[in-house]
C-alpha positions as CSV (number, residue, x, y, z in Angstrom):
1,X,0.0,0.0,0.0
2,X,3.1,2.2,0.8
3,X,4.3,1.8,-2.5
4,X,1.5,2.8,-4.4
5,X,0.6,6.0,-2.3
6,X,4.0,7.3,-2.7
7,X,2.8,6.8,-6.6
8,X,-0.1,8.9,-6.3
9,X,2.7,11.5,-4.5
10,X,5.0,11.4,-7.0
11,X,2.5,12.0,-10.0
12,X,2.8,15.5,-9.1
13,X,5.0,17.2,-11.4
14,X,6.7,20.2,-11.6
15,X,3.9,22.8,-12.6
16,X,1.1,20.9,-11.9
17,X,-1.0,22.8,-9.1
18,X,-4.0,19.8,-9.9
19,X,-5.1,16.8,-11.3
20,X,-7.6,15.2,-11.7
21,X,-8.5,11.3,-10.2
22,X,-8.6,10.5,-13.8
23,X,-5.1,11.8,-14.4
24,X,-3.6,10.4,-11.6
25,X,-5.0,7.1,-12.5
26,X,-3.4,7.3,-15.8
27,X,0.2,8.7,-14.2
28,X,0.0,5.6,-12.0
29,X,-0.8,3.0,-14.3
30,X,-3.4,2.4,-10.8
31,X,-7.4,2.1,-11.3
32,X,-9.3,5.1,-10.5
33,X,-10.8,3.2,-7.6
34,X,-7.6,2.4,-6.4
35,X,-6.5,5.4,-6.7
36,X,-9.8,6.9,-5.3
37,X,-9.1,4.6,-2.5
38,X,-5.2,5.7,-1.5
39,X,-6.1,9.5,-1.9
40,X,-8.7,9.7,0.5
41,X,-5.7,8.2,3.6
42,X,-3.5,11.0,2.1
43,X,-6.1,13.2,2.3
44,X,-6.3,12.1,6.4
45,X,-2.8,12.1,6.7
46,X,-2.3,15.8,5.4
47,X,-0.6,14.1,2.5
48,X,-2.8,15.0,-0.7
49,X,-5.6,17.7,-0.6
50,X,-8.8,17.6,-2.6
51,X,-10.6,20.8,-3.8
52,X,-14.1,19.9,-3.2
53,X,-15.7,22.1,-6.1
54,X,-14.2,21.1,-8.8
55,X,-12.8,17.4,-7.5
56,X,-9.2,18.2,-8.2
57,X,-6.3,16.6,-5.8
58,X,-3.6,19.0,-4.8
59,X,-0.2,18.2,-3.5
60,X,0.0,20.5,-0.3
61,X,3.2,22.0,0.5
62,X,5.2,21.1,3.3
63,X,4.2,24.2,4.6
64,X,0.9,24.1,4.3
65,X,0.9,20.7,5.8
66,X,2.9,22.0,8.9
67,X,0.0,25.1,9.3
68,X,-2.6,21.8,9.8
69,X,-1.2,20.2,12.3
């Protein structure tokens, strides 16, 4: 399970500020259930954010995780 959150993580690229579930499933080479799946316990753990009005997952910043703690 490690292994494929850090996955999701590192999907990210430099200059993406979002993506969506669909694109991280594609980055991944992960089902979008899957995927649905791990994003929500990096969304508990601070790890990943989701913008609820649009359904886009955000990589917070280490500061930004720091501020929610």
């Amino acid at each position: 399970m490690l292994e494929k959150c850090v996955r999701i993580l590192q999907a990210f690229r430099s200059g993406d500020k979002h993506l969506r579930l669909v694109d991280l499933a594609e980055r991944t080479g992960m089902p979008k259930s899957t995927v649905h799946r791990l994003a929500a316990v990096l969304i508990d753990q601070r790890l990943l954010a989701q913008d609820q009005d649009c359904l886009l997952y955000t990589s917070p910043s280490p500061r930004d995780r720091q501020k929610s703690r």
